[in-house]
C-alpha positions as CSV (number, residue, x, y, z in Angstrom):
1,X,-5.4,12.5,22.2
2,X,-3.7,11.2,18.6
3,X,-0.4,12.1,17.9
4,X,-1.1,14.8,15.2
5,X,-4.0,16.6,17.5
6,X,-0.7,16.9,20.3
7,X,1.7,18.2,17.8
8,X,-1.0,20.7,16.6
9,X,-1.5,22.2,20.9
10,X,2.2,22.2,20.8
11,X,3.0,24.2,18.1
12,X,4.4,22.7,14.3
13,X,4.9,19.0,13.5
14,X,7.8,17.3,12.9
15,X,9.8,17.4,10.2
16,X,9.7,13.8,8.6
17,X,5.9,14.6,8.7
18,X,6.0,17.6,6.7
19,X,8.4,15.8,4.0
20,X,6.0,13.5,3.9
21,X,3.2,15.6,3.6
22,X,5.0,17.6,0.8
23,X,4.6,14.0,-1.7
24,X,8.3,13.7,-1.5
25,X,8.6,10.6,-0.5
26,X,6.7,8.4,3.5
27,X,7.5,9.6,6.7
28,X,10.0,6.8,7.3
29,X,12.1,7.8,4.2
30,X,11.8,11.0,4.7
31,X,13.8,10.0,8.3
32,X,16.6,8.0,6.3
33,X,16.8,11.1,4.1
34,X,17.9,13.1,6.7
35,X,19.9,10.3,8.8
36,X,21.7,10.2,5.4
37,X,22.3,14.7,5.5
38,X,19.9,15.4,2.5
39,X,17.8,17.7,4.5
40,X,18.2,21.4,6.0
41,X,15.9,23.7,8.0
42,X,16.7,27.7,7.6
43,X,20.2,26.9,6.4
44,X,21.1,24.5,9.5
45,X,21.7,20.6,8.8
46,X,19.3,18.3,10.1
47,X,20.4,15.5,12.4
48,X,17.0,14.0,14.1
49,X,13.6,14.0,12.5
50,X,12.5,14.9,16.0
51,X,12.7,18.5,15.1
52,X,9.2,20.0,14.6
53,X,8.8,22.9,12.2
54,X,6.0,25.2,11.2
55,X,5.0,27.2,8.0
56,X,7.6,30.2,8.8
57,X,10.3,27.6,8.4
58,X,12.0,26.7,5.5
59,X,12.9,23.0,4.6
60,X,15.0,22.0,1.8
61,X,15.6,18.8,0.7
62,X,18.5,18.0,-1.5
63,X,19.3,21.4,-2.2
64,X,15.6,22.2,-3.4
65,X,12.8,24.2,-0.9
66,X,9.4,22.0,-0.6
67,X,6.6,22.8,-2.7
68,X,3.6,23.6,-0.8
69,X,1.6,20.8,-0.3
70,X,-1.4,20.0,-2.5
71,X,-4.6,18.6,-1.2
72,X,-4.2,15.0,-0.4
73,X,-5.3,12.6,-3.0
74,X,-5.7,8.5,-3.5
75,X,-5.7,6.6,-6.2
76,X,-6.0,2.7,-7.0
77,X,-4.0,1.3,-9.7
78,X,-3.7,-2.4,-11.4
79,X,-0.1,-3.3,-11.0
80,X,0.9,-5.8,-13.7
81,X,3.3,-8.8,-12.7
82,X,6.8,-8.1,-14.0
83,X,7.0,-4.5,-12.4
84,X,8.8,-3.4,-9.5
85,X,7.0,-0.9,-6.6
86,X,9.7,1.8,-6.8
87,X,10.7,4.6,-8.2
88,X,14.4,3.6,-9.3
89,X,15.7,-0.3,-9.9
90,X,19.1,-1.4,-9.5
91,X,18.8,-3.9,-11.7
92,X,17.6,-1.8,-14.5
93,X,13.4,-3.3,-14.6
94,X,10.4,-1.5,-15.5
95,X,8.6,0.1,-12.4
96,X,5.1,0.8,-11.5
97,X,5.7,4.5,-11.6
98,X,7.3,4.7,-14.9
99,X,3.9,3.9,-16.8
100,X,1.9,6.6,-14.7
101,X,0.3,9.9,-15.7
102,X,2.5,12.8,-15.8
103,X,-0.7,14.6,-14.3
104,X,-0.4,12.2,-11.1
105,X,2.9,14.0,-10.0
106,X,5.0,12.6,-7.9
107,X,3.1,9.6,-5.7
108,X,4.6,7.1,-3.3
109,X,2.5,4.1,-3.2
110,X,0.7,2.3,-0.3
111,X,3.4,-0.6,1.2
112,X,4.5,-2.4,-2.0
113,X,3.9,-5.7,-4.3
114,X,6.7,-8.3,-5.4
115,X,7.9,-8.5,-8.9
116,X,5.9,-11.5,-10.3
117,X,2.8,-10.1,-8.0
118,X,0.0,-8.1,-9.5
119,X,-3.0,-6.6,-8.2
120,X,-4.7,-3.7,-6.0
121,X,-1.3,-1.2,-5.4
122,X,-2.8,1.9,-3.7
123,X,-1.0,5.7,-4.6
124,X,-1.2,8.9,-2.8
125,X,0.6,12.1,-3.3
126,X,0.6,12.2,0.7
127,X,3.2,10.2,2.3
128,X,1.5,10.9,5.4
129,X,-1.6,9.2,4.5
130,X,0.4,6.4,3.4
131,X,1.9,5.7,6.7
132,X,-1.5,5.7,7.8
133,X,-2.6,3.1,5.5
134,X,0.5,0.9,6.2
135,X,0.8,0.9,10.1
136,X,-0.1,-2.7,11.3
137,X,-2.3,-1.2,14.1
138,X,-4.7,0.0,11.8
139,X,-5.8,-3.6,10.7
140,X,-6.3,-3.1,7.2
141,X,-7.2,-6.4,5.5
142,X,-5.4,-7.0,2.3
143,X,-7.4,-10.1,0.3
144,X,-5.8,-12.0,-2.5
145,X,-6.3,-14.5,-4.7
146,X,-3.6,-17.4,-4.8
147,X,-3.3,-19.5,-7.9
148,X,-1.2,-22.7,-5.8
149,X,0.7,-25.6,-6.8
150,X,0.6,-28.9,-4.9
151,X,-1.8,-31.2,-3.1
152,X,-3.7,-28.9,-0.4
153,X,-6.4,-29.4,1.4
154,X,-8.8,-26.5,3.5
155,X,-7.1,-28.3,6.7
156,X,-4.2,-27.7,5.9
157,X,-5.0,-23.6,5.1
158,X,-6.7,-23.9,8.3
159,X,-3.8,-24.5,10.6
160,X,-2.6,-20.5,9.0
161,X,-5.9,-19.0,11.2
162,X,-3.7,-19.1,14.1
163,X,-0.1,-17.8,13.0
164,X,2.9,-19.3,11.7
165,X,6.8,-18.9,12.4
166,X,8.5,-19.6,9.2
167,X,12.3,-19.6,9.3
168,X,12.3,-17.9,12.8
169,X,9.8,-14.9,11.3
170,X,6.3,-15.1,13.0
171,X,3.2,-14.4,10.7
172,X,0.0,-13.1,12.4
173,X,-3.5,-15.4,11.3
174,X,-4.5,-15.8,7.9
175,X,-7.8,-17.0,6.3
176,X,-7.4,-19.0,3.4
177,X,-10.4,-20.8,1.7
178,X,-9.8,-23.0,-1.5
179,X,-11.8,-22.0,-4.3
180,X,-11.5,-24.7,-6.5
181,X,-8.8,-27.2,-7.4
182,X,-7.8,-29.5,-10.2
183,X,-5.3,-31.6,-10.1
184,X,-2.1,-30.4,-8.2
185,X,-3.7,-26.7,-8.9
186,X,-6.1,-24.3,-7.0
187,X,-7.2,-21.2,-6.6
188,X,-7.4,-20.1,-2.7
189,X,-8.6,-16.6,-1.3
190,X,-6.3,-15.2,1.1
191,X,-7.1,-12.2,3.7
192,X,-4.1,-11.1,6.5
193,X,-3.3,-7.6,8.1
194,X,0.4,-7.6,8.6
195,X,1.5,-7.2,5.3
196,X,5.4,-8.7,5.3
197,X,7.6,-9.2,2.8
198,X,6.5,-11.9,0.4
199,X,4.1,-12.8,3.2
200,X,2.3,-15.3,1.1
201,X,4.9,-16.9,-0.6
202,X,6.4,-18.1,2.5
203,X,3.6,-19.4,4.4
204,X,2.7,-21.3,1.7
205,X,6.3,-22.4,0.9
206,X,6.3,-23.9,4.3
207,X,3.1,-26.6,3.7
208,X,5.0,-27.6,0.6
209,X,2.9,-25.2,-2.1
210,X,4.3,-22.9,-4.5
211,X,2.5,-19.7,-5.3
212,X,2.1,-19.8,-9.0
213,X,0.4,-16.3,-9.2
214,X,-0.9,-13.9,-7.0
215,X,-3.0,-11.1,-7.6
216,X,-4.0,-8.7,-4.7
217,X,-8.3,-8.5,-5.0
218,X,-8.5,-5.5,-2.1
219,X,-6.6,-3.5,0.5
220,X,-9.2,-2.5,3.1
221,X,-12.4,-1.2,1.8
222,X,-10.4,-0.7,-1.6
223,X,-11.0,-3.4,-3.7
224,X,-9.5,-4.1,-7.2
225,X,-12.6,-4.7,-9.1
226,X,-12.8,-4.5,-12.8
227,X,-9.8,-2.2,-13.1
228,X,-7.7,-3.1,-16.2
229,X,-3.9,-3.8,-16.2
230,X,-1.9,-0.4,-15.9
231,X,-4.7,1.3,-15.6
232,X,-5.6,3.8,-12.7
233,X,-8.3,5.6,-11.1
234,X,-8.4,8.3,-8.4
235,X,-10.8,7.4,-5.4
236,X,-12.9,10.4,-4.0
237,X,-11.8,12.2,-1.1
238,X,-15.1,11.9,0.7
239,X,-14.6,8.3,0.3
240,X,-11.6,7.5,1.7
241,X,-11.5,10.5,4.2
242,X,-14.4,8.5,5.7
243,X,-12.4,5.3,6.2
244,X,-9.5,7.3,7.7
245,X,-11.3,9.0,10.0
246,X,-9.6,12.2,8.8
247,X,-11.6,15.5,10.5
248,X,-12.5,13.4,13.5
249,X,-11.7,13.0,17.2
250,X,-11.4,9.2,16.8
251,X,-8.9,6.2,16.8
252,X,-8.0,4.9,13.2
253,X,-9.9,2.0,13.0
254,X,-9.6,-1.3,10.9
255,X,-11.4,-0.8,7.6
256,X,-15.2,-1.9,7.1
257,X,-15.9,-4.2,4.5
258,X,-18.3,-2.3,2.7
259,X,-17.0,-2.2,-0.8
260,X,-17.1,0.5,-3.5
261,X,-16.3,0.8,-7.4
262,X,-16.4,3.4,-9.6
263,X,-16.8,3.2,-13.6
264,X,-14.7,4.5,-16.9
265,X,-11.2,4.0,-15.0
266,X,-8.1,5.5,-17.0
267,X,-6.3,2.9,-18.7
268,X,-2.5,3.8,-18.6
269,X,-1.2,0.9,-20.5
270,X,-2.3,-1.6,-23.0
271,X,-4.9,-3.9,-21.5
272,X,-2.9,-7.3,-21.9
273,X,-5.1,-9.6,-20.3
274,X,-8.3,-9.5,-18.5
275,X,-8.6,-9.7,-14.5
276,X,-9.2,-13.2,-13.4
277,X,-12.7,-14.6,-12.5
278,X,-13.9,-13.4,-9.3
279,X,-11.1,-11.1,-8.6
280,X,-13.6,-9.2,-6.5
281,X,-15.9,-8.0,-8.9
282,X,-17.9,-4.3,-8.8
283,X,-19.0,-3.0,-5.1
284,X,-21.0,-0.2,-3.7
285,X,-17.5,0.8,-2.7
286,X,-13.5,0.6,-2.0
């Protein structure tokens, strides 16, 4: 029985979930949130996100009652290098979110891309489905193309198939193919499922290559496509209901690789520069 089928026989779900739910921000935040006293159910503080809650309850979240939630939606977007994946930036730089749609609402986006990284970036207005997305046990390949610096050769990408501990943090396999190279550059293709922080960089960083661009091609069935820089396109429900499983008695399984695409996206910013060549090109579906 999965987790949300038990919460449903025993009556509400818990909190963090319904935050989430509400677009306010993923299930994990939604847990700092009220580790950090932001959060209060029927006028009584919050101290665990173990707390389970129903639709007779009220939760309030920085002094403001959740909205009711609206349907759950998903949208793909081309993040552009030189943009950060969150909603505020210490250090004052543009963010993803900034260039988006009032229409959207408020989204959260599906795990995140580095600053000089560009690429598939994945938004729902469902935080919950966003954990979903994220979790490492759903083995959701994310596929990217890897512009390298330095003398490489496919052996030497090979010996990433079977994991790698760079500076005492272990990295599950990765597939990496060299496209073509000239020179000390390539181009590589490079598919994992963890997901870490500046995954790629590292690895490569320790066989003696410098990523000199990287642009995420697909995230799952998801795949980037023709989609211009800053723009954004919603994904239909049917579509990605069916890769989630959502309405069925099943595990969450790792994504097929049937791909889909979907014409006339909405372009949200100026279209600098076109994708690169075989950045994953048009599907049946993503």
């Amino acid at each position: 029985m999965s987790e949300d089928e038990l919460e449903g026989e025993q009556g509400g779900e818990r909190i963090a979930k319904v935050i989430a739910r509400a677009g306010i921000c993923s299930r994990r935040d939604a847990e700092k949130l009220i580790a950090e006293g932001r959060v209060m159910l029927d006028g009584v503080l919050v101290t665990t996100p173990a707390i389970k809650v129903t639709p007779n309850n009220v939760v309030v979240v920085d002094g403001k009652p959740l909205a009711a939630p609206e349907a759950a939606r998903l949208w793909r977007y081309h993040k552009m290098s030189g943009t950060v994946t969150t909603h505020k930036d210490e250090k004052g730089r543009p963010t993803v979110f900034a260039a988006l749609p009032k229409s959207l609402g408020r989204v959260v986006s599906v795990g995140r891309l580095d600053f000089n990284s560009e690429g598939l970036l994945l938004l729902t207005n469902d935080g919950e489905i966003a954990r979903r997305l994220e979790i490492p046990t759903a083995g959701w390949v994310r596929k990217y193309r890897a512009r390298l610096f330095g003398k490489v050769t496919q052996k030497d990408l090979d010996t990433l198939a079977t994991g790698v501990t760079v500076a005492g943090v272990t990295y599950g396999p990765i597939v990496a193919d060299i496209e073509r190279a000239k020179g000390n550059f390539s181009w590589a293709t490079v598919s994992l499922k963890e997901g870490k922080n500046r995954e790629v960089k590292r690895v490569m960083e320790s066989l003696g290559l410098k990523v000199a661009r990287l642009i995420r091609i697909s995230y799952g069935p998801f795949q980037l496509g023709q989609l211009a820089e800053g723009a954004v396109e919603e994904i239909p429900a049917r579509l990605w209901r069916e890769h989630l499983g959502i309405g069925r008695k099943k595990r969450l399984e790792a994504a097929s690789d049937k791909p889909w695409s979907a014409p006339a996206p909405h372009k949200t910013a100026p279209h600098k520069k076109a994708p690169p060549r075989n950045s994953g090109g048009k599907g049946k579906r993503k």
